[in-house]
N, C-alpha and C positions, 0 to 999 in steps of 0.2 A: 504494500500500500504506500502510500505518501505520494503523490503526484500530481497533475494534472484532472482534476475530476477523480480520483481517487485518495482520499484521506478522511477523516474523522474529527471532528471537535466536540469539545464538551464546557459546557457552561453550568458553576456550580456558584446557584446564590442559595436567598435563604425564601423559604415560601410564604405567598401572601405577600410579595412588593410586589407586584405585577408583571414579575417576569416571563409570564408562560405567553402575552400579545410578542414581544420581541422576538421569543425565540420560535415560535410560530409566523413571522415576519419575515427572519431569516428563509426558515425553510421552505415556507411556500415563494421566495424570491429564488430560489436554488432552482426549488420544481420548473417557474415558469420559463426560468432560463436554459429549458429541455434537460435535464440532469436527472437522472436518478436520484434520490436523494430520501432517506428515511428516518423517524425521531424517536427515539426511547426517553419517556419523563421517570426521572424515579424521582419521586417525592414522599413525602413523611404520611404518616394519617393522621395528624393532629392540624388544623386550622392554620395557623403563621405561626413562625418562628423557629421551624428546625429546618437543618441543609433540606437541598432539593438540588437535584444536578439535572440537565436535558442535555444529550446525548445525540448528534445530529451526524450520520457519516453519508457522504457521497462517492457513488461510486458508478464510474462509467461503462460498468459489467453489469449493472443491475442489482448488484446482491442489496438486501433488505435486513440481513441477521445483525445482531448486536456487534458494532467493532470486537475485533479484539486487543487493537491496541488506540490509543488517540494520540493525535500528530500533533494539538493545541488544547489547554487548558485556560477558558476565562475563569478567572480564580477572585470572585468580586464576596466572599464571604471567610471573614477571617478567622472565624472557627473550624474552616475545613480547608484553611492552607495548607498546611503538614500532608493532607491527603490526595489534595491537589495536585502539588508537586510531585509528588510519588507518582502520581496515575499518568505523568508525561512520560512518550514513551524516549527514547534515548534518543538525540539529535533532534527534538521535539519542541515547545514555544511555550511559554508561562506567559497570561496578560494577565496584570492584577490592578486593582484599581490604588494608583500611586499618590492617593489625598491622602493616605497614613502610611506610612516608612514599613517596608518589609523585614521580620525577622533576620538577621542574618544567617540565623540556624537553618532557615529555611530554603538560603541560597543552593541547587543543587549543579554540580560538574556534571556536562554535557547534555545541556538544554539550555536555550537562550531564554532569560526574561525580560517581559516589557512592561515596564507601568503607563498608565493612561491615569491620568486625575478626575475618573466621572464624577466621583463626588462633587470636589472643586468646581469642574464645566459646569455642571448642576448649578451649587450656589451662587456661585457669579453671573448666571443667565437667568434661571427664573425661580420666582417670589412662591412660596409655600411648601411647607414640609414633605404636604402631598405630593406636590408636583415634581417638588427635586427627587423624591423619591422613586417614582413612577418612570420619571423621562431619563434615571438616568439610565433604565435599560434600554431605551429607544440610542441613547448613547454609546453603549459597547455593542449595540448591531450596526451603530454607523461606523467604528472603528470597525468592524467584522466586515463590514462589507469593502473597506478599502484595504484590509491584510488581506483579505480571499478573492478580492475581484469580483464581486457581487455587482450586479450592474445597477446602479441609483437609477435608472429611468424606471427598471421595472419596480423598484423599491415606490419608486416617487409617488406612482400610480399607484399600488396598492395601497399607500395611506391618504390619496385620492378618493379610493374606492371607501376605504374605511371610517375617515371625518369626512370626506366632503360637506355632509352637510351641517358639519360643527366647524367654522370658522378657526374660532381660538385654538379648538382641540388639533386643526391644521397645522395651523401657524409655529404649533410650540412643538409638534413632531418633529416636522420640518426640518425646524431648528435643532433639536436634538440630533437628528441623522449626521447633517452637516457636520457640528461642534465635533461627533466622533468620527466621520468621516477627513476631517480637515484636519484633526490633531494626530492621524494615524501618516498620513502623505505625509505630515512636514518632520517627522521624527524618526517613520523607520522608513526602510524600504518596500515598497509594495507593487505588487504583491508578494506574499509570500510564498518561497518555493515550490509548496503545493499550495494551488489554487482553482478557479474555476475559470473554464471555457465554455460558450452558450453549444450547447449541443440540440438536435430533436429527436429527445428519446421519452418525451413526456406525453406528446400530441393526444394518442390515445389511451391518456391513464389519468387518473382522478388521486389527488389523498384524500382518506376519510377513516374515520375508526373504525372499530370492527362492532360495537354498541349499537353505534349508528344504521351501520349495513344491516345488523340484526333488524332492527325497528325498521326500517326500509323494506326487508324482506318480509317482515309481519304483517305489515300493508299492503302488499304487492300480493301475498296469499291469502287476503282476504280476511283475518284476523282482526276481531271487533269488540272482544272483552280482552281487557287486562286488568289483573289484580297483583300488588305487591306490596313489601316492604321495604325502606329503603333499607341498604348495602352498598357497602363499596365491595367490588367493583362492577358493579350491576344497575346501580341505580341511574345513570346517563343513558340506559334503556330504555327505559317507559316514557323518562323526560323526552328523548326523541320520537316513539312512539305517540305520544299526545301532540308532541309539536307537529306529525306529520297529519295523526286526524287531523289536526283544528283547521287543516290547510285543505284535505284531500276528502273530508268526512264527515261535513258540515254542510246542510241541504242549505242551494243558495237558494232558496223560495221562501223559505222558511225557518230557516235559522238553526233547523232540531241536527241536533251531532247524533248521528249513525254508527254510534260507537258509547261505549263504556269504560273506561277507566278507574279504578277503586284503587284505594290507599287503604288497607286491612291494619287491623292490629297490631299482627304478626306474618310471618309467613306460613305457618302452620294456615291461617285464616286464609291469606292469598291462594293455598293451591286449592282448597276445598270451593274457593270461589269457582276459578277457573275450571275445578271437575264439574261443578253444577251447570257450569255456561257451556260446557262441552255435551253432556248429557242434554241440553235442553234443544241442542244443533248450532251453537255457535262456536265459533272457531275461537279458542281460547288461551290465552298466556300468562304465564309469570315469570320473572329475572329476579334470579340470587344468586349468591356465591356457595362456598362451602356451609356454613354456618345454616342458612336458608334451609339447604338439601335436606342437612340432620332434622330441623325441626318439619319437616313436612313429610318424616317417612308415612306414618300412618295413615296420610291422603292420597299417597304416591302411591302404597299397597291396595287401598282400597279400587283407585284406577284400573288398577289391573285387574283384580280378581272380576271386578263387574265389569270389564269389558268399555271402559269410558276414553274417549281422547282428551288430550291435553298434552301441553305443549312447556319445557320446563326450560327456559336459558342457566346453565350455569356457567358465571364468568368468573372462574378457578381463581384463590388468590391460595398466600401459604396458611395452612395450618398447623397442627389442629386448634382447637379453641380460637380464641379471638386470632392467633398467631400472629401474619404481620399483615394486613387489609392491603397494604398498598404497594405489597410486591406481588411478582408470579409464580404461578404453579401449577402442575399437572399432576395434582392428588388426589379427583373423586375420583378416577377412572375406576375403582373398585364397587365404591360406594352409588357411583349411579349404575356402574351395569346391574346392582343386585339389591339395590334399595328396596326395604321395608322390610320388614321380619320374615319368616315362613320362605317357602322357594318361588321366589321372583327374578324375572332378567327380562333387561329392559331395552328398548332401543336406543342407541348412544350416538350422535353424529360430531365426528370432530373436524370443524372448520381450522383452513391452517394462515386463513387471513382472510381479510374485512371482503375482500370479491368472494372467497366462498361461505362467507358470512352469511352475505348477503341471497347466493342463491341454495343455500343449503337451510335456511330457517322456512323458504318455501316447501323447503321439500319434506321439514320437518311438519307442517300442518300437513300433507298429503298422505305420511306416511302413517300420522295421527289417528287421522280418519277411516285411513283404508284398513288399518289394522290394530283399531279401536282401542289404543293401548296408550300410556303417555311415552311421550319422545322428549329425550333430552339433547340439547344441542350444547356441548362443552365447549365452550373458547378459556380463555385465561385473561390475565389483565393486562397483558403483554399485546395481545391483539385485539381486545375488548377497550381499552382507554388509549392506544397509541395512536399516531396517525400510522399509515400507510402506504406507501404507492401500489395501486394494482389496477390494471386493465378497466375501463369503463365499463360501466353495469350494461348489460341488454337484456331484453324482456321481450319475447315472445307475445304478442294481444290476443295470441290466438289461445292462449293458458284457459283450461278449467279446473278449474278445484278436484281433485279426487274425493270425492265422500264417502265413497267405499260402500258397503252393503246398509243401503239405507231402503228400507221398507214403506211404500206410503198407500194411502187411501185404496188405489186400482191395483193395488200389490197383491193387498193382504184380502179384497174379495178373490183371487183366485188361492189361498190355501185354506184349506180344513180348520185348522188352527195353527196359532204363532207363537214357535218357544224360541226365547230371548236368545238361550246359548245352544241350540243346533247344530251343527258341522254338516252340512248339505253336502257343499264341494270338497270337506274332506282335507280343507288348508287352514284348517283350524278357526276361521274366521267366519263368526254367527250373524245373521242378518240382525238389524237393530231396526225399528221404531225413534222416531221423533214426537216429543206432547203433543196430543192436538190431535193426533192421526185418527184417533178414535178408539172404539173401547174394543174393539179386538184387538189392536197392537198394543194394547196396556198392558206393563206386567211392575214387579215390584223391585227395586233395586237391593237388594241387599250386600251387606259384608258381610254377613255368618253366611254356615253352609246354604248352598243354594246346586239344582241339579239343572238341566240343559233346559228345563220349563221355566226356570228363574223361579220355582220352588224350595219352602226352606226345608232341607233334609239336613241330617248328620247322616246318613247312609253312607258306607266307606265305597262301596262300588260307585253310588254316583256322582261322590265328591271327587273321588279318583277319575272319572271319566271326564269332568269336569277341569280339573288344572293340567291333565295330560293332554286338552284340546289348548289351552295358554301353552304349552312345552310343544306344540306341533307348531302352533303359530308361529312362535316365536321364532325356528327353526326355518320356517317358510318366509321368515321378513329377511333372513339373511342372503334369498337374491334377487330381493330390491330395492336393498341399502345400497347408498354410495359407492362406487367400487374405489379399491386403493389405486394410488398414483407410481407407475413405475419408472424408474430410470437406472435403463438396461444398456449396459457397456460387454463390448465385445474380450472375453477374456477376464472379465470378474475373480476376482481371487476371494471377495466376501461378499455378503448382504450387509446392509444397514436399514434398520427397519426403524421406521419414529412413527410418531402423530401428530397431529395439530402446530400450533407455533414454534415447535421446534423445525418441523420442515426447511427452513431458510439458511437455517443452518450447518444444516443438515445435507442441501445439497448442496451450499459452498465448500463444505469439508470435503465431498463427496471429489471434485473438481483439486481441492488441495492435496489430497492425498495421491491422486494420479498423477501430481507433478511429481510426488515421489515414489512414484512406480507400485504402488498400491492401487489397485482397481478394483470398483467399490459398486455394484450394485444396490441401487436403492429405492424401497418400498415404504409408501407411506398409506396407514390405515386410515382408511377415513369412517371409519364406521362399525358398530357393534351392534350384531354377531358377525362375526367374519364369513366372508366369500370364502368357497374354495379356492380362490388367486390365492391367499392370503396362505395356508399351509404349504401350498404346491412353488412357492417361493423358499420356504423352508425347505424342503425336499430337492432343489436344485442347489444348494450354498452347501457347503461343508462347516462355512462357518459364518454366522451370523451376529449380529452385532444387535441389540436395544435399544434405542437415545431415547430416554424420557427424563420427563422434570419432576420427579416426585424421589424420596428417600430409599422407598421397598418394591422398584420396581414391578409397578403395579400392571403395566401393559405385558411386562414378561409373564407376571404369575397367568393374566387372563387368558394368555396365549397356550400356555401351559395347561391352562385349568378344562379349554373350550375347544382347544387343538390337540392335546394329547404329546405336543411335543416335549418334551422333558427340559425342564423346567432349569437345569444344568447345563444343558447344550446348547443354550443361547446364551454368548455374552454380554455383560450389563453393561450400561454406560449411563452412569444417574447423576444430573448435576438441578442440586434443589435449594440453593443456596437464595431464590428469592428474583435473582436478575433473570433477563431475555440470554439464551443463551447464545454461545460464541463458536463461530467455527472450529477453533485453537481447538477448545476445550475436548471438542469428537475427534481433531487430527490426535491430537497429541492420546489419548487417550486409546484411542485405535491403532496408532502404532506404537506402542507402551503395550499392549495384550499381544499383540501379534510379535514382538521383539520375546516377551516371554515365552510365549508358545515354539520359537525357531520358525517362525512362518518367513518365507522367501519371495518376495513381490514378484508377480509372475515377470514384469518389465525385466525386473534386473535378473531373474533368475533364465530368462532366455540371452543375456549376455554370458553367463558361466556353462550355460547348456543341462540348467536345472528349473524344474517346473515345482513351481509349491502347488 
């Protein structure tokens, strides 16, 4: 890295001074100047006052994964100099804000440091605590944009775009750009080494969260009740979700919203919502995190056994308990395939960014319906709160909703009579009734035993016949779940198999590892129960690799548990430490196992005229 359109920066203030507009100015000035470019916020969970760093790398290959090293540190909070420094990588840049004198302890050999006085610029240009507070980050993105070559016209316009129609709020940007654009020319040289060149690699890509795409996708599949509680990192859900009714879902004749929105109690009360809005025929949702899942299992079991859809966003943070809200993690992977007591499994979809966020939350209302069971759609916080670069949405006009076996008025005069949980066709899957349809399609819901009449028995035959048609379903959902995503190289010496937000990473290692003669097939799951693709990848590797973000390798154990592969012979690679992970992390780690094992990179082992 370090180059041309290739390098990394990170800007580490403290939260709650305003810094997330700037650094979000930055990088959409990056995007529009055709650049790949992507942002990691890691921020505290407490309101203002502790570090917060945002993490912005560009890179003229496309890759999207967390740097692994940073080539510039803005270092404008002085309780997190010492870390600061550290985090430059060697031949690397230190900008600190030079109104107060830098430790000398802190001076590091081999990385240049620059001071900038934004405080200073600040007080000496404009009047109030707020505002020097505020603008002086608009100040170290004017200095950022004259060390990187940021182009101020597009800058210019987007704070055009953003006050135009606030005059003053103009005027005093403006002038902040400038003040740190002008104090950066006259002092150092610029640009710096690595910098930016306008490229067009943007044209056809959007940034956006993965929240957002959620809720976007909610809309687009025709989803009309929401119920929830807030959580971080889930709560920027519903808020885009309402913001998109209020726009898209509001009769203009009449003013009446076409939609429902509830703020519950708890989330125990959310999913029980969402099962009644589902059962009654609407398309129904809730967003939580880990903490959420645990308190809703009893509604989540009841889903299933009665055969109801609903639709559950989990946006993974760390655990367990409170753990840390505002980092990442891939830890229910257990807990939703098997959620709620008794034998349950569930349908699981892992989006691995904000585009398939976006069309995998459709697919989760379709998959809902057609196989009357709740669907969980796992992101993490990592692609649930961050921005993005990914290919523009498209949509189909020609889309209908799957509703799967729904029985109505002209149905139900051609059969004898109507039991709720039936297996006609034999795929596990019982035609269902909607209120209203009338009194032959009535039957009674229950959670205690019930037999294929929706009768209450304890009968062990019929209860048994009962959840072995849930165990056929289930079995029959897995192929019309999402298939995995492969990338197949000629001469494979392993597999690498991940999920969700690790992907990015996952295929840059992928790409690094071949430089050093390690060739890396790799499989990415998108989906719970598994295809047969998914074992019969197994069965070609000799040896295979895990990358997930949780402590107990929970994607190994499932694979293990639901494939039969041996739970030993898939190597692990677990990094749960909170952050997006790093390419570094799976090279180095994959050739660290393989160095132990004596394995010989097929590349270099056809130089000695030996094949591993």
């Amino acid at each position: 890295m370090s180059g041309i359109n290739d390098f990394a920066f990170k800007i580490g203030t403290v939260n709650g001074t305003g810094s997330a507009s700037a650094n979000g100015l930055l990088m959409q000035a990056i995007f529009r100047m055709g650049i790949p470019v992507s942002g990691k916020n890691i921020f505290p969970s407490n309101i203002q006052g502790l570090p917060t760093w945002y993490e912005i790398r560009v890179s003229k290959d496309g890759y999207m994964a967390r740097p692994s090293e940073v080539d510039l540190v803005v270092a404008l909070n002085p309780a997190t100099y010492a870390k600061d420094v550290a985090t430059v990588r060697p031949g690397g840049y230190l900008l600190y804000d030079s109104s107060w004198p830098l430790d000398p302890d802190l001076v590091r050999e081999g990385i240049t440091i620059m001071g900038i006085p934004f405080g200073r610029l600040c007080v000496e240009n404009f009047q109030g605590d707020r505002d020097r507070t505020l603008l002086r980050n608009i100040v170290y993105a004017g200095s950022l944009a004259a060390l990187l070559g940021i182009d101020m016209d597009v800058v210019s316009k987007m704070l055009e775009e953003k006050y135009g129609k606030k005059p003053k709020l103009l005027t005093s940007n403006h002038k902040a750009i400038q003040l740190g654009y002008e104090y950066a020319k006259a002092h150092f040289t610029c640009p710096l080494p690595f910098s930016l060149e306008k490229m067009d690699h943007t044209s056809d890509s959007i940034l956006i969260d993965g929240n957002t795409a959620c809720a976007l996708g909610a809309v687009y599949a025709g989803a009309t009740v929401g119920a929830w509680y807030p959580i971080t990192p889930a709560t920027a859900l519903m808020e885009q979700f309402k913001a998109f009714c209020d726009k898209f879902r509001v009769d203009k004749e009449t003013g009446a919203h076409n939609y429902a929105i509830l703020q519950a109690e708890d989330e125990l009360s959310a999913a029980g919502i969402i099962i009644g809005a589902g059962w009654a025929g609407a398309r129904a949702f809730t967003n939580t995190s880990g903490p959420g899942i645990s308190l809703m299992q009893e509604f989540i079991g009841l889903a299933y056994y009665t055969d109801i859809p609903a639709v559950f966003f989990d946006i993974q943070r760390c655990g367990p308990a409170t753990g840390m809200p505002t980092r990442t993690q891939q830890a229910d992977l257990l807990s939703l395939a098997y959620a709620s007591h008794g034998d349950t499994k569930h349908l699981v979809i892992f989006p691995a960014n904000p585009g398939e966020a976006f069309e995998m939350s459709v697919q989760s209302f379709d998959l809902a319906e057609r196989f009357q069971t709740p669907v969980f759609v796992a992101t993490d916080l990592d692609i649930g709160m961050n921005d993005w670069m990914v290919k523009r949405f498209t949509w189909d006009d020609s889309y209908t909703p799957d509703r799967g076996k729904v029985l109505h008025k002209e149905d139900l005069e051609k059969i004898q009579k109507f039991s709720r949980y039936l297996d006609v066709d034999g795929d596990g899957i019982a035609a269902r009734t909607l209120p209203g349809v009338g009194g032959k399609g009535a039957y009674f819901v229950r959670g205690s035993g019930h037999d294929k009449h929706a009768a209450y028995t304890e009968d062990s035959d019929a209860y048994q016949e009962l959840v072995d048609r849930l165990k056929r379903k289930f079995e029959h959902a897995a192929t019309a779940m999402p298939k995995p995503v492969f990338t197949l190289q000629d001469g494979a010496d392993v597999g690498l198999v991940t999920l969700g937000g690790c992907d990015a990473a996952v295929r840059e290692a992928a790409d690094k590892l071949r430089a050093q003669g390690i060739v890396a097939d790799v499989m990415r799951v998108r989906a719970f129960p598994f295809g047969a693709e998914v074992k019969d990848f197994f069965s070609r590797h000799e040896r295979v690799f895990v990358i997930e973000q949780n402590r107990d390798a929970q994607l190994r154990s499932l694979l293990a548990i639901e494939l039969g592969i041996p739970r030993d012979s898939m190597l692990s690679i677990v990094d749960y430490g909170g952050m997006p992970l790093t390419a570094k992390v799976v090279v180095d780690a994959v050739s660290k196992k393989l160095g132990a094992l004596g394995h010989v990179p097929s590349t270099l082992g056809a130089t000695n005229g030996v094949h591993a």
